[in-house]
C-alpha angles and dihedrals in degrees: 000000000000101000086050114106095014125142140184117203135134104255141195112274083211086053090060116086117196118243107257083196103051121162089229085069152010116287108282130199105218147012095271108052082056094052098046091050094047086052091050103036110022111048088248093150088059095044087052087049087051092044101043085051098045111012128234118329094262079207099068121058120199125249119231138182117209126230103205110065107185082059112021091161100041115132082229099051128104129234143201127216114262102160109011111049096137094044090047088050093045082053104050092047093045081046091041120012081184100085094051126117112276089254104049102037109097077045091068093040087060086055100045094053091095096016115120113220114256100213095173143030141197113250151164117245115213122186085210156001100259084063117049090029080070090068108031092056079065091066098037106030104070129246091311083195096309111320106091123047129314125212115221117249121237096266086049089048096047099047088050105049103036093251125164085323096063104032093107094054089042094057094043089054088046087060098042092049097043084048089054091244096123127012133241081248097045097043090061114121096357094110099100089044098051094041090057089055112035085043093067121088098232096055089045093055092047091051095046096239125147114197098180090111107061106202096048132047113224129194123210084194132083114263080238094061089029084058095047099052096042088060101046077050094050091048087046087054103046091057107042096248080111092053137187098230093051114128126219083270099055081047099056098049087053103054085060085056090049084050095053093051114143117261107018122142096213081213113144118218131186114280103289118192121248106222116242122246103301123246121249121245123266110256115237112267115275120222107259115261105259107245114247102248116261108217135003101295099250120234111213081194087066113036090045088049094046087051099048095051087045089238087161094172104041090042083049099057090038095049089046087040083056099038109046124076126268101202096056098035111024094133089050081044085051100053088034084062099046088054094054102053083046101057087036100053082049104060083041097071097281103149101162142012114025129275101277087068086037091058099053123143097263096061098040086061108046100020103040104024105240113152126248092252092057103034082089106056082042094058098040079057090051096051090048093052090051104043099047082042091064093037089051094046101041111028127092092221115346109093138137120277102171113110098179099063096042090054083049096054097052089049091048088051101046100114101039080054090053092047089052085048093057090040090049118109128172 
């Protein structure tokens, strides 16, 4: 049953709708209630830095429930997050900081400044619940006696991530890497390698290290001889003559060959520090990222103009297209604008057609003044206010949603919109 209406696909991220009713809160009404709760409660702010540092675990897909069930795989259907909910979150605000809480959101900006937008995700497309609850209950449900998932004890863990048990190599590959002796590339999956032999005695005494602090690493050789015999080590590594499958023997042997390298003093020195993994180097600082506008930039010019000629219902829609909040209400701005150069190309001499045809260059040019070289951005506004203006009103789901440009074009348009205003008569 459970591996029955199941799909893998790559899949919009726009397309993707958070779960108001995930397991990880209360029921919530809205977007914004989740968001805020995931950045509170559930570390979302450290997933995004990881994120925005290393991308998404290529390991984990995302689970998804269509919304549309006559066609739950369709490319056009919506979904909303089954397994997933915190990554999806860490995404929309690297994506839009916008839509971060209050407090955290130059934090995210901060984030997003080299981030490249993920615009889609791999996912798992489930046609229910039932479904896809089958296997999530895997993940988040415990062992249950060996079919869900198993945590790592501390040994597994240990031999996996270079804990305790790999800090000496760690911090010998650090060394070797900061001094330009091996590179970030070469040094990959050498850990275990370089542990079996730099934890043994022998090996110790012939490379001059002392352990007995264990939380730095000492040399009772000269940097000069340190450095001679790391880098006959890291040679030896690189090319297998230092190998994984050596016994203590084979170690030992070797540790009398590291003690013979050409070119060493043999001359002992007082316990020197080995300095810890550099830190990298501040980047220069970056420009801040400019702020999307919040609202329609307002003209004095044309409000006052608007007043003083009694126009109420045109002064009305200009002052609510300049007071009301781009980011939550761009497709009602859109329609609002539309409105607006409507009612206004009307009461300036439009007797037929609509404003877009009533615009047009020539009469940007000899009627309102604009010069040749910018007729042409004017009237692109003007097509793009028209034209979202008609999608928003009369389609059932297409509409404009970006406020930016929205806010740009009435700027680009101010004084075409002054000169309507003293052409205006009621």
């Amino acid at each position: 049953m459970a591996t029955l209406n199941v799909n893998e696909q790559t899949v919009d991220i726009g397309r993707i709708f958070l779960d108001f009713n995930n397991p990880r809160h209360e029921p919530y009404d809205d977007q914004t209630e989740v968001i805020e709760y995931l950045c509170e409660k559930e570390n979302v702010y450290a997933l995004a830095k990881d994120i925005a540092k290393h991308n998404l675990n290529p390991l984990e897909r995302f689970g998804l429930i269509s919304l549309n069930k006559n066609e739950p795989h369709s490319k056009k259907s919506r979904y909303v997050m089954a397994e997933g909910n915190r990554r999806l979150c860490a995404i929309m605000l690297l994506n839009d900081p916008n839509l971060a809480p209050a407090k955290l959101r130059g934090d995210f900006e901060k984030l997003a400044r080299d981030f490249k937008k993920i615009d889609e995700v791999p996912a798992t497309i489930f046609q229910d619940k039932i479904t896809a609850n089958f296997w999530i209950e895997r993940i988040h449900n415990g062992p249950q006696g060996g079919i869900g998932r198993k945590d790592w004890n501390a040994d597994q863990k240990d031999r996996h991530f270079g804990g305790k048990k790999y800090g000496l190599a760690t911090r010998i590959l650090n060394y070797a890497q900061d001094n330009g002796i091996i590179s970030a590339d070469e040094r990959k999956g050498t850990i275990s390698t370089v542990q079996r032999y730099v934890g043994n005695q022998k090996i110790q005494d012939a490379m001059g290290i002392d352990i007995s602090d264990s939380k730095n690493l000492f040399r009772s050789i000269s940097k000069k001889d340190f450095d001679i015999i790391i880098k006959k080590f890291v040679k030896d590594l690189l090319s297998n003559h230092v190998s994984s499958r050596a016994n203590s023997k084979v170690i030992e042997k070797y540790a009398i060959e590291l003690g013979k390298t050409k070119g060493l003093s043999k001359r002992r020195v007082p316990a020197t520090l080995i300095p810890a993994e550099k830190k990298p180097s501040k980047p220069s600082k970056q420009p801040k990222k400019p702020k999307h506008p919040e609202t329609i930039e307002c003209e004095d010019d044309i409000l006052n103009k608007l007043k003083a000629k009694k126009f109420y219902k045109l002064e009305k829609i200009y002052y609510s297209l300049c007071k009301i909040k781009l980011k939550d209400h761009t497709p009602l701005l859109t329609v609002g604008a539309w409105s607006f150069l409507e009612s206004l190309t009307a009461c300036a001499g439009r007797t037929s057609g609509d404003f877009l045809s009533f615009l047009d260059n020539n009469k940007l040019q000899n009627v309102f003044g604009v010069k040749k070289q910018d007729a042409k951005a004017k009237r692109e506004a003007i097509e793009r206010i028209s034209k979202n203006g008609n999608t928003t009103k009369h389609s059932g789901s297409a509409a404009n949603f970006n406020g930016d440009q929205l806010a740009h074009d009435f700027d680009e348009l101010k004084e075409v919109i002054s000169s309507l205003v003293d052409l205006a008569k009621k």
